[in-house]
N, C-alpha and C positions, 0 to 999 in steps of 0.2 A: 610901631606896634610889632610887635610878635609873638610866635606859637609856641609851647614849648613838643618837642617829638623828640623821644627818646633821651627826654632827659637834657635835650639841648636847645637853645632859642636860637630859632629860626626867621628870621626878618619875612613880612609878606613880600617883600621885593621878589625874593629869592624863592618861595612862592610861587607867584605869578610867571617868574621869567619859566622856572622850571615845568610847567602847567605848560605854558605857550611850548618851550621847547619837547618836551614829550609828547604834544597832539602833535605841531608838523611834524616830528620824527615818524608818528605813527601814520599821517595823510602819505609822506613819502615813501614809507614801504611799502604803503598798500596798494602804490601808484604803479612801482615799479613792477619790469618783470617784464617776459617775451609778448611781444601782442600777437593774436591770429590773425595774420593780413589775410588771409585766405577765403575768410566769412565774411569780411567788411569789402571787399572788391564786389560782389553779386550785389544788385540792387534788393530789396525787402522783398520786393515779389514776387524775385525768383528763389529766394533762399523760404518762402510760406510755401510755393508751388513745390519745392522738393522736399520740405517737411510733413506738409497736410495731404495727405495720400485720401483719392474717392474710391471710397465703399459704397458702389452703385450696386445694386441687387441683380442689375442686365444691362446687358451690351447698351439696349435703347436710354436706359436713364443717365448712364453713363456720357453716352455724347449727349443728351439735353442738359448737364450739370454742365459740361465742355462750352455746348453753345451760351448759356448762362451766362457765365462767366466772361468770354469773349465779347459779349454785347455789352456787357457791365461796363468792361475796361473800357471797351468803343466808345461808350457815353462821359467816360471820364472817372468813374469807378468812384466817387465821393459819393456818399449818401447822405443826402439833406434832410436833417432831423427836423 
């Protein structure tokens, strides 16, 4: 079977292969390119701790947000839904 484009018949073979080769052409360029090693060396929870800044109202809520957290991670920091 084939299509006609432009006027000219196209076999779906040629179709098909060109489909497959123009997706991986486009998975491989989207792949490549410089990676930031920079950000993926810090584990998750130091790269949240320096992004999530506390907006505490006083000095006091401030270290009880600190201590919070600190107990959280002590216990294991998962929360069982």
């Amino acid at each position: 079977m084939s299509y006609v484009i432009f006027g000219r018949a196209i076999k779906t073979e040629y179709l098909t292969l060109g489909t497959l080769f123009a997706t991986g052409g486009a998975v491989f360029a989207s792949l490549g390119g410089k990676k930031d090693s920079a950000s993926s060396s810090k584990p998750l929870a130091e790269r949240v701790k320096e992004a999530v800044p506390i907006n505490a109202g006083s000095s006091e809520e401030e270290q009880f947000i600190k201590n919070f957290i600190a107990e959280a991670e002590k216990e294991g920091g998962v929360a069982h839904h």
